[in-house]
C-alpha positions, 0 to 999 in steps of 0.5 A: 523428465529430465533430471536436472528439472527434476531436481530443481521442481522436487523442492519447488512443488511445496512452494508451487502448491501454495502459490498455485492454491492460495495466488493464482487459485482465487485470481481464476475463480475471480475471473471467471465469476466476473463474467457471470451473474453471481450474488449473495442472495437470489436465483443467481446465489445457487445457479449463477448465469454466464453474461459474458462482458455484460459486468464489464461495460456496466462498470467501466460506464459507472462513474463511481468506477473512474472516481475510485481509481483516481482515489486509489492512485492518489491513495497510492501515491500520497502513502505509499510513494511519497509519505512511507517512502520518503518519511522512511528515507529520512528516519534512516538517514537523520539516525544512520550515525546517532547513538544507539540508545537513539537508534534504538528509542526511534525505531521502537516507536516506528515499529511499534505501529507497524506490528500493530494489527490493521485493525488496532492501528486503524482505531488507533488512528480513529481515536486520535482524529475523530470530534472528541479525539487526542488531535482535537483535544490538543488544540481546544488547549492550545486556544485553536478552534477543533475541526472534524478532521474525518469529515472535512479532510477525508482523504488526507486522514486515511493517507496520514493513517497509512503513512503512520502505520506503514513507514517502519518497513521503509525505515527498516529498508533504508537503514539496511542499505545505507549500511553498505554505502562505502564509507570511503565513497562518502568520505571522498566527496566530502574532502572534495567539498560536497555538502550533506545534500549533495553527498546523499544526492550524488553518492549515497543515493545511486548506491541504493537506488535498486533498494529504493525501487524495490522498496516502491514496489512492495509498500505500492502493491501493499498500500493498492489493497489497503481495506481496513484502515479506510473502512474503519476510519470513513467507511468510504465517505463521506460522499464516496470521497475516500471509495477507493477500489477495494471499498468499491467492491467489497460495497458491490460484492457484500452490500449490493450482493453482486459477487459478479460485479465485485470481481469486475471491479476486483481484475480492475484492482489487479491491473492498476496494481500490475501496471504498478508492478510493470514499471519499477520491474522495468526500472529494476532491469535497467540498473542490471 
């Protein structure tokens, strides 16, 4: 072996180890058990049989499989590429030059629901929307009439749950990267006329563009697995309105024991999330 190999992968094997375990070991084992029978219960539990694409051209004939995508990418994209992110972006830039007591109050309650435990933020955000909430409380005080919040508008609950616990890595971002906007460059457009919109537009916004496409990327590929959050808040309903595609496959995996059909389903979850990861790592080569 080439020494300067060997010294690059001696160092590396530690890290290679665990990716290769805990990464690229469960990928395998998932693709190999989507192309068979494999279940909880049953002949199949203990002698699972290979059915070649037998998994596949049941699932993509499942409507349930079409409605859960489409959940998923406006999951996706109502929490993640705008909610978190844009939210985020404006905690930063509406704080970037206050005092530091308000810089600090402001990123302590953002934080403090991002360091909760999914589980906690999602009773959390279950106490707060559900009949007998905070939410529904407040307004039989106000005189406005309650509303059964995870029953009428399911989907918009879990995203403003997952905006809600999610945001503070975005605002942690943003405020790192509008530190190294030059002060000079802001400064310039300002003595030229340019106004705050204009200035965050046209300056501020260029310089952090490559922190904004990395920072779509990470809350994305989070946000594509979000699990716990929805089960607890909808468990998926009502009427599969919030089955989005892990909820689709722990249902078939756990619930229907159908380890092979939940793998299926489990490689879908992983393409949508690659195509995800494809596009804004070609958007981030294009800014080099």
């Amino acid at each position: 072996m080439p020494v300067r190999v060997r010294q690059w992968l001696v160092p590396m094997a530690p890290a290679l180890l665990l990716l290769g375990l805990f990464v690229a070991g469960p990928i395998l084992w998932s693709f190999y058990v989507s192309f068979t029978n494999a279940a909880l219960t049953g002949a199949a539990a203990t002698d699972p049989e290979f059915v070649g694409l037998d998994n596949f051209r049941r699932l993509f004939s499942d409507p349930a499989l079409w409605n859960s995508a489409w959940l998923t990418v406006v999951f996706t994209v109502g929490s993640a590429v705008i909610g978190q992110n844009c939210l985020g972006m404006l905690i930063a830039v509406l704080t970037q030059h206050r005092n530091r007591w308000l810089r600090t109050t402001v990123g302590t309650v953002v934080v403090s629901a991002w360091v909760l435990p999914e589980l906690v933020a999602a009773f959390a955000v279950y106490a707060f929307l559900n009949t007998d909430g905070t939410l529904n409380n407040v307004l039989v005080w106000l005189g406005l009439e309650p509303r059964d919040w995870l029953y009428t508008v399911p989907m918009l609950a879990v995203v403003l749950g997952n905006v809600w616990r999610g945001t503070a890595f975005s605002m942690l971002v943003y405020q790192a990267s509008l530190s190294e906007v030059p002060s000079d460059l802001v400064e310039a457009a300002a003595v030229d006329g340019a106004g705050p919109l204009r200035r965050f537009w046209h300056v501020t916004l260029p310089v952090i563009r490559r922190s904004v496409l990395t920072n779509l990327m990470l809350v994305t590929l989070q946000t594509i697995g979000v699990f716990t959050l929805i089960y607890v808040l909808t468990a998926g309903g009502p009427n599969a309105a919030t089955q989005t595609l892990p909820l689709l496959m722990y249902d078939s995996a756990f619930e229907f024991h159908e380890i092979g059909y939940g793998a299926a389903i489990s490689l879908v979850l992983l393409l949508i999330g690659g195509a995800f990861a494809v596009v804004y790592a070609k958007s981030l080569r294009e800014e080099v």
